[in-house]
C-alpha positions as CSV (number, residue, x, y, z in Angstrom):
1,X,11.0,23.7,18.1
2,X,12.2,20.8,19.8
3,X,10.2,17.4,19.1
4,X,8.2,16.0,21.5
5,X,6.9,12.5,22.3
6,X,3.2,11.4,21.0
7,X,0.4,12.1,23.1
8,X,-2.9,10.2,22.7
9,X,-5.8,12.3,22.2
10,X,-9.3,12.1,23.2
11,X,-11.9,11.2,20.9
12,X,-14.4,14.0,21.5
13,X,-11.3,16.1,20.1
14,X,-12.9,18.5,17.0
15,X,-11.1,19.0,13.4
16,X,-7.6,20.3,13.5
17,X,-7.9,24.1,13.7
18,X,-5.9,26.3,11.7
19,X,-2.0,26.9,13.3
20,X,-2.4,24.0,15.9
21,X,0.9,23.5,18.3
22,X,3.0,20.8,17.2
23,X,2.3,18.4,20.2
24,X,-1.4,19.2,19.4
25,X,-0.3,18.1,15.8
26,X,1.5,15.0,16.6
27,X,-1.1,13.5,19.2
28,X,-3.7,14.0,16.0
29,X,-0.7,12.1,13.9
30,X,1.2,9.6,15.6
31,X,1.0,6.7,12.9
32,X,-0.9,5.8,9.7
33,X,-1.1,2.2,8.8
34,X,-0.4,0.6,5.5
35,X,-1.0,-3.5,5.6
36,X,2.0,-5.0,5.3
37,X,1.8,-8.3,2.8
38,X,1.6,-11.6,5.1
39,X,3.3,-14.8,4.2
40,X,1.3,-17.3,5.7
41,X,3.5,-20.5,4.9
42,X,2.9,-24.3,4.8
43,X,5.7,-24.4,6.9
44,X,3.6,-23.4,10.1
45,X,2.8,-26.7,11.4
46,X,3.0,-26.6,15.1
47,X,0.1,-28.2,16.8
48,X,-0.2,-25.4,19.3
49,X,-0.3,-22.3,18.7
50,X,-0.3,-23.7,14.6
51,X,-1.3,-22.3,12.0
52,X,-4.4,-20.0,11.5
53,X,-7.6,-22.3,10.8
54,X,-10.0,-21.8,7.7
55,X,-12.6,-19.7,9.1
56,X,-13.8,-16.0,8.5
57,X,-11.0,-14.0,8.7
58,X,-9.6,-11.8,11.4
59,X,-9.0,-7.9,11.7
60,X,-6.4,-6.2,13.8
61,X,-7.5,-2.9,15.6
62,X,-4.8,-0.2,17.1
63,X,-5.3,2.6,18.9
64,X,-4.4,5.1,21.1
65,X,-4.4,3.9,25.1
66,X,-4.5,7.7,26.6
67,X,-2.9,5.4,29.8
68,X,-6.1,3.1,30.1
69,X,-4.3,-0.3,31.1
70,X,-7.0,-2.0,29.6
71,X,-7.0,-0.7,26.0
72,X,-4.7,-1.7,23.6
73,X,-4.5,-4.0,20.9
74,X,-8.0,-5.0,19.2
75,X,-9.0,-8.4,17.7
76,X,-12.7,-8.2,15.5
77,X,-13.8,-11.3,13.2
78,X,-15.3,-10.1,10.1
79,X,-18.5,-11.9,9.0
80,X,-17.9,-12.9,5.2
81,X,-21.0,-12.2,4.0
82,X,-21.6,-8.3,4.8
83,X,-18.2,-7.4,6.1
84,X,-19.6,-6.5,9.7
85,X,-16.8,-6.8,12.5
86,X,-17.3,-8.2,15.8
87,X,-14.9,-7.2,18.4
88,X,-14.3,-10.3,20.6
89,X,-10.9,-9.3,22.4
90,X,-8.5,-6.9,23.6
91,X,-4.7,-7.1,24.3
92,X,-3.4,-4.4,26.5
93,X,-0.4,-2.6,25.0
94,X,0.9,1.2,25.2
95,X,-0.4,2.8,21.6
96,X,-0.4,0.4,19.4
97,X,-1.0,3.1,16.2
98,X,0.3,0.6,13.6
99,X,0.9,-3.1,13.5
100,X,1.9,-5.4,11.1
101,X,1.3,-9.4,10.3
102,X,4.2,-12.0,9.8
103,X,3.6,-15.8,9.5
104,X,7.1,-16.9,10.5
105,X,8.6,-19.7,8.6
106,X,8.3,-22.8,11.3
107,X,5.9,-21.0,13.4
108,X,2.5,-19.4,14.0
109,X,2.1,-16.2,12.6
110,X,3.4,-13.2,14.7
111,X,1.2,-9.4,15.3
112,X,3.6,-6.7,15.4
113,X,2.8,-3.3,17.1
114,X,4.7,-0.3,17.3
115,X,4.2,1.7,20.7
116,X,4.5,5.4,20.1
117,X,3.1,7.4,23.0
118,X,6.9,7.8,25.0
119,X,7.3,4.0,25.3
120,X,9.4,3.9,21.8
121,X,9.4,0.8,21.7
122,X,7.8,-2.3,19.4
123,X,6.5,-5.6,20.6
124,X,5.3,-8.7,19.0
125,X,2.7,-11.3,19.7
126,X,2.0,-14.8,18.8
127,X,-1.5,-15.9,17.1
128,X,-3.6,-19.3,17.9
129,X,-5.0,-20.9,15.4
130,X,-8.4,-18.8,15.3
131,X,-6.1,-15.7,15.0
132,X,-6.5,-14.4,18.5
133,X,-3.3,-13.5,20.7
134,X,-1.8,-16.2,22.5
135,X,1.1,-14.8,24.0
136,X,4.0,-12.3,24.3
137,X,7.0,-12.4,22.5
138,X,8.9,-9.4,24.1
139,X,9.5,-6.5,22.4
140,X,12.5,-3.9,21.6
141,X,13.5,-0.3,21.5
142,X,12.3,1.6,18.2
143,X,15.3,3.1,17.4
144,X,14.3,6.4,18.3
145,X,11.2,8.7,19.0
146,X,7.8,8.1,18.4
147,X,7.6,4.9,16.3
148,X,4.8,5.1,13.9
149,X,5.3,2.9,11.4
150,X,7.0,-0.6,11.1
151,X,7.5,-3.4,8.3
152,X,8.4,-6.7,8.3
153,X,10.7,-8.8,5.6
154,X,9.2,-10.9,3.3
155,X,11.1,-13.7,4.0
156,X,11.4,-12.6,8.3
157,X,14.5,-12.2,10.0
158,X,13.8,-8.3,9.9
159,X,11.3,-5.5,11.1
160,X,11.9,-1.9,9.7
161,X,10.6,0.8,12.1
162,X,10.1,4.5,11.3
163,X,10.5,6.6,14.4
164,X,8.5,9.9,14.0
165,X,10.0,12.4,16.3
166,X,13.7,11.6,16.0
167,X,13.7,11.3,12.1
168,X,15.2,7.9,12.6
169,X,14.6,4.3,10.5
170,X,15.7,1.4,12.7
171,X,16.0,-2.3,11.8
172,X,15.3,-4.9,14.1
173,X,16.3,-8.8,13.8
174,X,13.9,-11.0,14.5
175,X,14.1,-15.1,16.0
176,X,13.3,-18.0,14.6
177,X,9.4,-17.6,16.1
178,X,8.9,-14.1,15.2
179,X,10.2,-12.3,18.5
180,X,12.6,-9.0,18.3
181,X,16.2,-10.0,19.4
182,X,17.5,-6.6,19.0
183,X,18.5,-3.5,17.1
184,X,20.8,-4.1,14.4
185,X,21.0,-0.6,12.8
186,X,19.7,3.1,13.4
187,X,19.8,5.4,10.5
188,X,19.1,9.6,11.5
189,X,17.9,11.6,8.5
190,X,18.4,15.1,8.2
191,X,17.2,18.4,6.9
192,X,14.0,20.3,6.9
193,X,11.6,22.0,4.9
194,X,9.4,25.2,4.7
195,X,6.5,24.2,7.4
196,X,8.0,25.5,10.7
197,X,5.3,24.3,12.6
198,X,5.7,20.8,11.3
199,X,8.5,20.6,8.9
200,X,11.8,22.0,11.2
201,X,13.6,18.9,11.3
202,X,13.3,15.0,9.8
203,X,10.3,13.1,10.3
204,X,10.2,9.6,9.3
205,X,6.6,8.4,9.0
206,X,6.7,5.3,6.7
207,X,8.6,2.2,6.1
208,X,7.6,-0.2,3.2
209,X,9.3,-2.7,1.5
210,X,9.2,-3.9,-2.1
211,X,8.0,-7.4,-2.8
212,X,11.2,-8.8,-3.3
213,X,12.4,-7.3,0.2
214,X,15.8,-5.8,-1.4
215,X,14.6,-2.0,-0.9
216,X,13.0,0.1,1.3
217,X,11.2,3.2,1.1
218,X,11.1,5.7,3.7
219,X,8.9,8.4,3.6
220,X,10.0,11.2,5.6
221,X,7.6,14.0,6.1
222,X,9.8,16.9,7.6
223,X,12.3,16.4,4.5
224,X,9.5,16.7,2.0
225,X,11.7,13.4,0.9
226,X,11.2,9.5,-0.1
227,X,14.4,8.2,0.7
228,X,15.4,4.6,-1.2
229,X,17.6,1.5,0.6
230,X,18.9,-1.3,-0.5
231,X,18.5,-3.9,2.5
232,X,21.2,-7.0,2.7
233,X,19.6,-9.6,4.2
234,X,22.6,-11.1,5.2
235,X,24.1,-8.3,7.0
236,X,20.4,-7.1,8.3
237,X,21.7,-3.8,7.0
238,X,20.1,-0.4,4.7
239,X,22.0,1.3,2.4
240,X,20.7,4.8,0.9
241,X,20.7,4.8,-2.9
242,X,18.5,7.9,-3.3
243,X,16.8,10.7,-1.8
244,X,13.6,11.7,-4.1
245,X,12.6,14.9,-3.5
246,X,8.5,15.9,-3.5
247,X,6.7,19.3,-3.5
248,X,8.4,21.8,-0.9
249,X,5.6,21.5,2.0
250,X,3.6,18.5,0.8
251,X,5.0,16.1,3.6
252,X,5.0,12.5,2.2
253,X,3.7,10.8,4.5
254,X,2.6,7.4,3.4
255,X,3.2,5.4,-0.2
256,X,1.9,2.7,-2.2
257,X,3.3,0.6,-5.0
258,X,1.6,-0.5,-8.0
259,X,1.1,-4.0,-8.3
260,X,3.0,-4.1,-11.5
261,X,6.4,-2.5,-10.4
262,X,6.5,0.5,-12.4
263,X,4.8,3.4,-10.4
264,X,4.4,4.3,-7.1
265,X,1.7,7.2,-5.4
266,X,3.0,9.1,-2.6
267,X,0.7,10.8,-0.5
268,X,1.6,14.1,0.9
269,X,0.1,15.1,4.1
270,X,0.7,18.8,4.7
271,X,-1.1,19.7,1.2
272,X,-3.3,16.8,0.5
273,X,-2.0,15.3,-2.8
274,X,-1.0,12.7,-4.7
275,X,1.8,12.2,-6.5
276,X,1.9,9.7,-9.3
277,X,6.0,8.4,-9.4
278,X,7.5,6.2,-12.1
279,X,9.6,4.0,-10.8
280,X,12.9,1.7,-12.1
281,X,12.9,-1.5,-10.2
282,X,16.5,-2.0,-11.1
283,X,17.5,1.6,-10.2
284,X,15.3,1.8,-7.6
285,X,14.8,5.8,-8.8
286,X,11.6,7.5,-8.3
287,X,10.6,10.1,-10.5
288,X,7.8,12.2,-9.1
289,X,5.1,13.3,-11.5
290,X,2.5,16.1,-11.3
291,X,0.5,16.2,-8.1
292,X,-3.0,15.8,-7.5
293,X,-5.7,17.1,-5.0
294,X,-7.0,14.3,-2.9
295,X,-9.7,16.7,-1.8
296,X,-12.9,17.7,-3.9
297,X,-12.5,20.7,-6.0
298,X,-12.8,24.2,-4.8
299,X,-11.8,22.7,-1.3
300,X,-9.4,24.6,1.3
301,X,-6.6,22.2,2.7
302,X,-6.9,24.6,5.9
303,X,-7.5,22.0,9.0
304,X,-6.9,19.5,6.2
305,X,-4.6,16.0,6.3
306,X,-4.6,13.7,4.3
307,X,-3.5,10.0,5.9
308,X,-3.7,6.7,3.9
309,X,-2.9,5.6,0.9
310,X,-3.5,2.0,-1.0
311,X,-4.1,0.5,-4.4
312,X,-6.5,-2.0,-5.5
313,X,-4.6,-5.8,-6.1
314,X,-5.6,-5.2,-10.4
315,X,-3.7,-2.1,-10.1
316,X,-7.3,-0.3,-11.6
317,X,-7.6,2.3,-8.8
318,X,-6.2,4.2,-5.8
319,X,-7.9,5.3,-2.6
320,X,-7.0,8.0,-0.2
321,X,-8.5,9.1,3.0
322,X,-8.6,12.8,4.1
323,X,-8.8,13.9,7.4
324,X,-11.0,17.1,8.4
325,X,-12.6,16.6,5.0
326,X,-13.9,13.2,6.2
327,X,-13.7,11.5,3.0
328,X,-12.0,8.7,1.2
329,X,-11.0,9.5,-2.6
330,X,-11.1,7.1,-5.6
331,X,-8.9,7.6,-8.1
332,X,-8.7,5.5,-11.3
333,X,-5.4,4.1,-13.0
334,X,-5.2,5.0,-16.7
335,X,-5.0,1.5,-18.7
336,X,-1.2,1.1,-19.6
337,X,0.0,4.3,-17.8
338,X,-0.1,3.2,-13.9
339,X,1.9,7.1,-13.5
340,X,-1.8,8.5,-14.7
341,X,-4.5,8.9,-12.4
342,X,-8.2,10.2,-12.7
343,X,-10.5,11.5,-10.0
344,X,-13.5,9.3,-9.9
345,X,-15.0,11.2,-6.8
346,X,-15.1,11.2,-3.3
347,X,-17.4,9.2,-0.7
348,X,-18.3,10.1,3.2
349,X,-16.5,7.7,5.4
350,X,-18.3,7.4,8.2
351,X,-16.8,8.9,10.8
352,X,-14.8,11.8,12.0
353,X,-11.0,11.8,10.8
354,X,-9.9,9.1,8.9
355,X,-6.6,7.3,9.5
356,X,-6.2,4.2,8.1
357,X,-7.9,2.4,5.5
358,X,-7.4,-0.8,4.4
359,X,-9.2,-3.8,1.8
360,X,-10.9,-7.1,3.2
361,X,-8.7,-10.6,1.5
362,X,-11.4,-10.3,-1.6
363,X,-11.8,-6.1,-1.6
364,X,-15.5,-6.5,-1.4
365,X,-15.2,-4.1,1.3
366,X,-13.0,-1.2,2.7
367,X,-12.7,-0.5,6.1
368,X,-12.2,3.2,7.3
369,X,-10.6,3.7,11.2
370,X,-11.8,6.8,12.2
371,X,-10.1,8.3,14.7
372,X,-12.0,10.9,16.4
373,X,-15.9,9.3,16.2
374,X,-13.9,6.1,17.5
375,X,-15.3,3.8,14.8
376,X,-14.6,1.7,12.4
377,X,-16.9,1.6,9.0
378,X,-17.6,-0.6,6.4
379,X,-18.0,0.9,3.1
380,X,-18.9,-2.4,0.6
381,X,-16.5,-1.8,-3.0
382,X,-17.6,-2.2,-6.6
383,X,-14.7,-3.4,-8.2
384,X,-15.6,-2.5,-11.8
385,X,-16.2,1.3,-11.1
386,X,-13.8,1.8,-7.7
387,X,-16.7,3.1,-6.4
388,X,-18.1,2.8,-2.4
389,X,-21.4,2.9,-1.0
390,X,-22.5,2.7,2.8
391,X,-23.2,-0.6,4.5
392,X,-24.4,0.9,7.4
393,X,-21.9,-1.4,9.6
394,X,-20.1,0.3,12.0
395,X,-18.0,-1.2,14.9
396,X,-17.1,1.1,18.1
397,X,-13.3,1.3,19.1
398,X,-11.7,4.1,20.9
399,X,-9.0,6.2,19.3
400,X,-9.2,3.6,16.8
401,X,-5.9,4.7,13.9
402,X,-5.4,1.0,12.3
403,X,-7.6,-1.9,11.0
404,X,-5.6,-4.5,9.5
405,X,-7.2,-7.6,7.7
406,X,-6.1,-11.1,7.7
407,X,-6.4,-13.8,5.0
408,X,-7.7,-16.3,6.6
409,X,-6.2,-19.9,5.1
410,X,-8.2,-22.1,2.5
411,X,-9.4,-24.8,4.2
């Protein structure tokens, strides 16, 4: 079946039935969202816009548009002190379903959104000092169709993009302030795996970069692959070094590196597992372990998806969310083994399907975008036992897919 562009969805949409069509499936999809590290630098020293003041810190909402010119792009302050998030603007942008943070060496820091539904495009946009958008700064062609998920370089210069539809990974320079100049390089993947209905061609769904910036992972969800590149900065070129293979059917969709170096947890979509994956920093292999469920035991994965994936800063546990099931897993990280991981259990997360999930600059608290109820929650974290309990805080944004925290600078 032939790909089609993203479609937003409305939010009184139920749980995925069984069998739904694949445009069905991809307006559900479109993009999950993994925080991208920011590098707020002493450099930024400009007056106006400047650096981001001390203050409570900032979070980022995306969404789906579904054509209203006055949705897009959301901007919440977080109070410190319970984790509650007040929405106090809106910048109107075509589906913004991920974004990403850069503070750009010389200037302020920089919001990146990819815009998925037909536009295929990213743009960028400059912060003030309180963290609120400022201004434009253009945008670019994706690379392809139906960018869901985009990257930055740690050291700028570059944004990675993942195009959905097309199977694609692009890589976009980047000024001196932040804004896209221009492609640079498009890479098509190929091949397929067993899922007609979702698996009949390449589907890149997730760029993410290693600390140092010198590889990329890509995980591509129609391959049932991770593919591995080495970047050269210089050149603002990928190179593939490997193609990992995962479960026939699973569909990685997202990944997350252990703070340590040495593992890595993919999270496959189409089955809702984890996969626990040793990884050589100097190889840059992957070697996938033994899955795990994400979902509680005895659970059918029927109208099931799995979505996010992260890992706590001490390495001590990883947290999933599941679609349909409408829960987050916590999973704890076996003391010298980051490749073995324990079910500690799973909590409601507030809402009705869960994209992205992401921790505050302390991970006191984890906020759940829920796509369908059109909320984001606030579950508060206990970091000595993983575990989450309700705070009862619960902010309303449309077709909300992405909630990305900012540090806010020490004062």
């Amino acid at each position: 079946m032939t790909a089609t562009p993203n479609a937003p969805e409305t939010p009184a949409t139920p749980a995925t039935p069984a069998g739904p069509s694949r445009r069905a499936v991809l307006a559900l999809l479109g993009a999950g969202a993994v925080a991208v590290p920011l590098a707020w630098t002493s450099a930024n020293a400009a007056a106006e816009p400047g650096p981001l003041a001390a203050g409570p810190f900032r979070v980022y909402l995306g969404a789906y548009t579904g054509g209203s010119a006055d949705r897009g792009v959301g901007v919440a302050t977080a109070d410190d002190a319970t984790g509650t998030l007040t929405l106090d603007a809106v910048t109107p942008t075509v589906d913004p379903s991920f974004l990403a943070l850069f503070g750009a060496s010389g200037a302020a820091p920089v919001l990146y959104a990819v815009n998925e539904g037909g536009a295929n495009r990213v743009s960028a946009f400059a912060l003030d000092q309180a963290g609120g958008v400022s201004a434009s700064l253009g945008e670019s062609p994706s690379g392809g169709e139906a960018p869901c998920h985009l990257a930055v370089h740690p050291a700028g210069g570059h944004l990675f993009i993942a195009n959905y539809n097309s199977g694609t990974v692009a890589v976009v320079a980047l000024g001196a302030d932040g804004a896209p100049t221009g492609l640079v390089q498009e890479i098509q993947h190929t091949g397929s795996g067993p899922n007609p209905g979702r698996q009949e061609g390449p589907h890149a769904h997730m760029v993410l970069l290693d600390p140092s910036g010198d590889r990329l992972f890509v995980c591509d969800l129609g391959t049932d692959s991770v593919f591995v590149y080495a970047f050269d900065a210089a050149q603002g070129r990928l190179t593939q070094e490997h193609e990992v293979k995962l479960s026939p059917g699973s569909g990685p969709r997202h990944m997350a590196l252990h703070p340590d170096g040495t593992a890595a947890y993919v999270l496959g979509e189409l089955d809702s597992t984890l996969t626990p994956c040793a990884y050589d920093a100097g190889s840059g292999a992957l070697t996938p372990g033994t899955p795990v469920p994400t979902l509680p035991d005895g659970t059918s994965t029927e109208g099931k998806l799995a979505a996010e994936v992260l890992v706590s800063s001490d390495g001590r546990f990883v947290y999933c969310s599941n679609r349909g099931d409408d829960s987050v897993a916590i999973f704890a990280v076996a003391d010298g083994d980051p490749t073995s991981v324990q079910l500690v259990g799973h909590h409601p997360c507030g809402g009705s399907w869960p994209r992205h999930i992401s921790l505050d600059p302390e991970e006191r608290w984890l906020y759940v975008a829920n796509q369908y109820s059109g909320n984001v929650t606030v579950l508060a974290r206990d970091a000595d036992s993983g575990e989450l309990t309700d705070t009862g805080q619960t902010l309303a944004y449309p077709q909300v897919v992405c909630v990305l925290p900012a540090p806010a600078p020490a004062g």
